[in-house]
C-alpha positions as CSV (number, residue, x, y, z in Angstrom):
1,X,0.0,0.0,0.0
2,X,0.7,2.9,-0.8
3,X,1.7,5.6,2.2
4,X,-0.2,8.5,2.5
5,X,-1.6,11.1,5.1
6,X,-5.5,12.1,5.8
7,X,-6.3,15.5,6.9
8,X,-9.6,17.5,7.2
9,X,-13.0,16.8,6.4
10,X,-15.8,16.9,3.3
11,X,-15.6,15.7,-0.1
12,X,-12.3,13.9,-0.9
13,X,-9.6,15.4,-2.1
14,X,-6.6,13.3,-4.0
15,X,-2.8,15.5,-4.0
16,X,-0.4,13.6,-6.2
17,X,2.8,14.5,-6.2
18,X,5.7,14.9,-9.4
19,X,8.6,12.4,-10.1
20,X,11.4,12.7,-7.3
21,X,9.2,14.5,-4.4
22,X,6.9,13.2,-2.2
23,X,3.7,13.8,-0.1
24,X,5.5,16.7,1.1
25,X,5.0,18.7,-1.5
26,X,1.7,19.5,-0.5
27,X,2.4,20.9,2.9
28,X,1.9,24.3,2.0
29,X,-1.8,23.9,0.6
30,X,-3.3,21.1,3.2
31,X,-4.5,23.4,5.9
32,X,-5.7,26.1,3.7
33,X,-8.1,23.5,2.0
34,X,-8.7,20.9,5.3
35,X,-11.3,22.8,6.3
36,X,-13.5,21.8,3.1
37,X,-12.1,18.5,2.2
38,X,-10.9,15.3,3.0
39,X,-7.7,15.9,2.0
40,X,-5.0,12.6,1.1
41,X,-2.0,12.8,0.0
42,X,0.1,10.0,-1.3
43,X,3.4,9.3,-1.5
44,X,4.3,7.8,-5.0
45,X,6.1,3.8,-5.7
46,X,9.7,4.1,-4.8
47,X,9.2,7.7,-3.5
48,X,8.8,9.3,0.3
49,X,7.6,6.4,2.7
50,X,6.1,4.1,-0.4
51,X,7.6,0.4,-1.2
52,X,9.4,0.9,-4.5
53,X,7.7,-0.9,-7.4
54,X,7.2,-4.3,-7.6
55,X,5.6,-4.4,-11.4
56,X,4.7,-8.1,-11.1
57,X,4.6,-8.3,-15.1
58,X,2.7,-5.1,-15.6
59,X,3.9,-1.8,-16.9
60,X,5.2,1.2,-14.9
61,X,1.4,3.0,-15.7
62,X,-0.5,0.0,-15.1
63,X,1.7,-0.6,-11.8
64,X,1.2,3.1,-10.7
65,X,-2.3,2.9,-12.0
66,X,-3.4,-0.1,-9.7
67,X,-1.8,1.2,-7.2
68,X,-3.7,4.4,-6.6
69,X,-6.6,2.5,-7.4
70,X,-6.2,0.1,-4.4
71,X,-5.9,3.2,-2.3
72,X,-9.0,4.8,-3.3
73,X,-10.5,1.2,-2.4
74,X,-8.8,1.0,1.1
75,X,-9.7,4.5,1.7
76,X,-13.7,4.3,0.3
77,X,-13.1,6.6,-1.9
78,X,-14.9,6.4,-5.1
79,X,-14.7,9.2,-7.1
80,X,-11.9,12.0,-5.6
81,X,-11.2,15.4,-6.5
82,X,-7.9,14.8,-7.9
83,X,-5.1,17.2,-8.1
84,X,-1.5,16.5,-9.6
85,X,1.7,18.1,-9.9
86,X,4.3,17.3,-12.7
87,X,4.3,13.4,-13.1
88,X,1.2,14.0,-10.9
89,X,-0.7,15.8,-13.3
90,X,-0.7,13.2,-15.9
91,X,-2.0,10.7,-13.8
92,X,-4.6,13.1,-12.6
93,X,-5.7,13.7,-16.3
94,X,-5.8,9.6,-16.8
95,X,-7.8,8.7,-13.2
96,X,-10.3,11.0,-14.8
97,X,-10.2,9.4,-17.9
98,X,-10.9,6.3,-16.0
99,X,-14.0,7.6,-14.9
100,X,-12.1,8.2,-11.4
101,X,-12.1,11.9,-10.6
102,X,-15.3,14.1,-9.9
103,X,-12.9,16.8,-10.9
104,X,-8.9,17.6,-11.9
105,X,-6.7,20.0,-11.4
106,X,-3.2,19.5,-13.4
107,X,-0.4,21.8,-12.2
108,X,2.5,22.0,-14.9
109,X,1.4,18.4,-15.9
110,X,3.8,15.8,-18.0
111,X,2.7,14.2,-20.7
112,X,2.3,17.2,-22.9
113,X,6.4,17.4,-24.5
114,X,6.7,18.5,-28.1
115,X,9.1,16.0,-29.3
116,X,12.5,14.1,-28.3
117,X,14.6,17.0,-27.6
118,X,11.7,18.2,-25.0
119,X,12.3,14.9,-23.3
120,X,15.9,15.1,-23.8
121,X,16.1,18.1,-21.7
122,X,14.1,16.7,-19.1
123,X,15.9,13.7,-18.5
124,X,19.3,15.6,-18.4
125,X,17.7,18.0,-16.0
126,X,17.4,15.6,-13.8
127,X,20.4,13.7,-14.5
128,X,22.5,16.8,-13.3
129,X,19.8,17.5,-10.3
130,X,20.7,14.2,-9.1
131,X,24.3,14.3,-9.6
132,X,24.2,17.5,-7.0
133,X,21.7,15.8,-4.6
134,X,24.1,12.8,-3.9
135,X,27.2,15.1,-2.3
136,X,24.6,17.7,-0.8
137,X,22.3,15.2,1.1
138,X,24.5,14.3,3.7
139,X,25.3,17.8,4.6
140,X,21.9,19.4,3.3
141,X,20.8,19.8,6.7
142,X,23.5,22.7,7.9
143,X,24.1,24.1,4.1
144,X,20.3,24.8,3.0
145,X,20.2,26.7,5.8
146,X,21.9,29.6,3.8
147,X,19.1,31.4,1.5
148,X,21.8,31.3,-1.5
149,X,22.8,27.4,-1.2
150,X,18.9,26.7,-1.0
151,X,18.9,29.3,-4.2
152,X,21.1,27.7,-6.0
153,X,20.1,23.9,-5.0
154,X,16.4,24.6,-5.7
155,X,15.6,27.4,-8.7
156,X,15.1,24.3,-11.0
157,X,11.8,23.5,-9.5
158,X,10.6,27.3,-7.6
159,X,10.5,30.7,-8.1
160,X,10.9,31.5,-5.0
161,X,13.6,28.8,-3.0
162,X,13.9,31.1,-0.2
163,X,10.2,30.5,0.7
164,X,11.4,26.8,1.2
165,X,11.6,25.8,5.0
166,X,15.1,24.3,5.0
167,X,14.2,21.5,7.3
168,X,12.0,20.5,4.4
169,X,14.3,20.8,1.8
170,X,17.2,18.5,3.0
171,X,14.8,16.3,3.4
172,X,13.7,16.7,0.3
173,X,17.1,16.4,-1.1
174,X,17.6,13.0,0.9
175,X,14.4,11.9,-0.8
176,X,15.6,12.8,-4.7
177,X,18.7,10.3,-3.9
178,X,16.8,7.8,-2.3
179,X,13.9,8.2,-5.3
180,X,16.8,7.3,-7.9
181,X,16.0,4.1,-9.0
182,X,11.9,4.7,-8.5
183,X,13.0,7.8,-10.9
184,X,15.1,5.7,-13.6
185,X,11.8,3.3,-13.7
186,X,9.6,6.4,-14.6
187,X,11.7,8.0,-16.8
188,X,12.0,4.3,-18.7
189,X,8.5,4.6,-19.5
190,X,7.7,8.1,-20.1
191,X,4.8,8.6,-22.2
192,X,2.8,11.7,-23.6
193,X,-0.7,12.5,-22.7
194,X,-2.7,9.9,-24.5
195,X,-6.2,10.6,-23.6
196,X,-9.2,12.7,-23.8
197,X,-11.0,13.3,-20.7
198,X,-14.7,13.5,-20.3
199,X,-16.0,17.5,-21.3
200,X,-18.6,16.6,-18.4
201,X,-15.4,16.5,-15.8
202,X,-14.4,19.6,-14.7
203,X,-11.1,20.0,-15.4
204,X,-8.3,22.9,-15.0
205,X,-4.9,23.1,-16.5
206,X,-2.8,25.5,-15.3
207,X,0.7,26.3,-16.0
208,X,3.5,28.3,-13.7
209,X,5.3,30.7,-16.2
210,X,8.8,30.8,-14.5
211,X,8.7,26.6,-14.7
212,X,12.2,25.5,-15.6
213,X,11.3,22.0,-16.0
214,X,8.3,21.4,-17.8
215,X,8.9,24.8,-20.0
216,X,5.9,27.0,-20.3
217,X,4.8,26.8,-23.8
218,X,3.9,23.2,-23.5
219,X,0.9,25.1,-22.2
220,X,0.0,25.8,-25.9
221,X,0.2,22.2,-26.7
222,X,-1.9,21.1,-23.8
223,X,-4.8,23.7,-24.7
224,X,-4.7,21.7,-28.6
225,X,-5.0,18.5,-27.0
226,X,-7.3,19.2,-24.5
227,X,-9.5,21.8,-25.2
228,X,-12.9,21.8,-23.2
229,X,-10.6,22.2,-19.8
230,X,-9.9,25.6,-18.4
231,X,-6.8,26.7,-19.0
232,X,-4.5,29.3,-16.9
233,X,-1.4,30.7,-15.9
234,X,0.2,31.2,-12.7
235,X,2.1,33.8,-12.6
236,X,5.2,34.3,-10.7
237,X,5.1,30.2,-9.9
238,X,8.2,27.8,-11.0
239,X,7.6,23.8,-11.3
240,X,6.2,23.3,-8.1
241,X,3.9,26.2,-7.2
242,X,2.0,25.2,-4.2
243,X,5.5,26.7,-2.1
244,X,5.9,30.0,-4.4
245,X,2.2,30.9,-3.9
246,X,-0.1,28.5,-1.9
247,X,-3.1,30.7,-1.8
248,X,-3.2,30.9,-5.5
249,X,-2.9,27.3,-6.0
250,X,-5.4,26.4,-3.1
251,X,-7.9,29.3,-4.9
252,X,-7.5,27.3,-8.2
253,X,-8.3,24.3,-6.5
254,X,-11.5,25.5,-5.2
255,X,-12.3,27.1,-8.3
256,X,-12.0,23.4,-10.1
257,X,-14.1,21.6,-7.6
258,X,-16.7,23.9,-7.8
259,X,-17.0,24.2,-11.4
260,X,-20.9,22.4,-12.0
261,X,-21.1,19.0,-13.7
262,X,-23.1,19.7,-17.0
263,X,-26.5,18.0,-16.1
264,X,-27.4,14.6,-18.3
265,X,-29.4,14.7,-21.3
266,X,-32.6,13.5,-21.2
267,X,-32.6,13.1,-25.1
């Protein structure tokens, strides 16, 4: 099983993190939505406090796929609110294709590269992030106590790194080198965005226009290829906005659960 945290109460609410993070990422939005949902958030295979995969003959996205389905089983939750960062995003976008999401919200989702020198990038991105991670974890705790080092080791994936508690982000330096092998699987069977979700799910895309990793005007191809959802920026944001503005990201959120379901047709 997959680990995860519960906090809050009211409809469910599904935070999925992005390839070499963890549940952690999230700790900036939590309390500003736990009074309104149920809020869960999951730690990924191979990342944070999760077993690493164990693909039994299955692919990485049927693997990843089952397994937040057997969590939405164990926690009785049918049909989550489901938001996703990065690598999150994607398999937001695809649990509503599935039929299970009552709404998404994709923050700076994959899938949604132009071609192989896109992906090329990416991959050496985080080729060279983890090459820095492996000498700076054992010291992260004292050194990302200095607003430059945490600057310097973190303005890949925020705006703002200085808004990063430092605690935080030695640990989340300890997780990227622990992750390695969970992100070597991933990166093996990177996909783009096949699908085409349901116009009756309410869906938001929205893209952070200082990201360094997923670069910005993949937006473009993301409003071709899925048109019916809203689309928006966030301005100011890098990668992995929830830490560079949390109210804006928790307000976008809200905005995407309460969007109405278009009423059946009685045709």
């Amino acid at each position: 099983m997959l680990a995860y945290e519960r906090t809050g109460s009211g409809e469910p609410l599904l935070l999925i993190h992005g390839i070499a993070h963890r549940r952690q990422a999230w700790d900036p939005i939590v309390a500003r939505l736990a009074d309104e949902f149920d809020v869960v958030t999951v730690d990924l295979p191979g990342h944070g406090e999760s077993p690493s995969f164990d693909l039994k003959g299955r692919t990485v996205r049927e693997a990843v796929t089952d397994e937040l389905n057997a969590l939405r089983v164990e926690l009785r939750i049918e049909q989550p609110h489901v938001v996703g960062n990065s690598l999150g995003g994607l398999l937001a976008l695809e649990m509503a294709d599935a039929g299970h999401a009552r709404s998404v919200t994709a923050l700076s989702p994959a899938g949604f590269w132009l071609g192989k020198a896109d992906y090329l990038y990416i991959r050496g991105l985080f080729a060279g992030v983890q090459a820095m991670a492996r000498p700076l974890a054992p010291v992260a705790g004292t050194v990302l106590h200095n607003d430059i080092a945490r600057t310097l080791a973190f303005a890949w994936v925020a705006a703002h790194p200085d808004r990063l508690d430092p605690d935080a982000a030695a640990d989340d330096t300890a997780n990227m080198v622990a992750s390695r092998k969970a992100i070597r699987t991933f990166f093996s069977a990177a996909y783009r965005y096949p699908g085409a979700i349901n116009p009756d799910v309410p869906t938001t895309i929205a893209w952070a226009t200082r990201d360094l990793t997923l670069l910005p005007y993949q937006a473009i191809e993301a409003r071709r290829r899925v048109p019916h959802a809203t689309h928006r920026w966030l301005p100011g944001c890098g990668h992995m906005p929830m830490s560079d503005d949390p109210d804006l990201v928790a307000d976008v959120i809200r905005e995407t659960t309460r969007t109405p379901r278009p009423a059946p047709s009685t045709v």
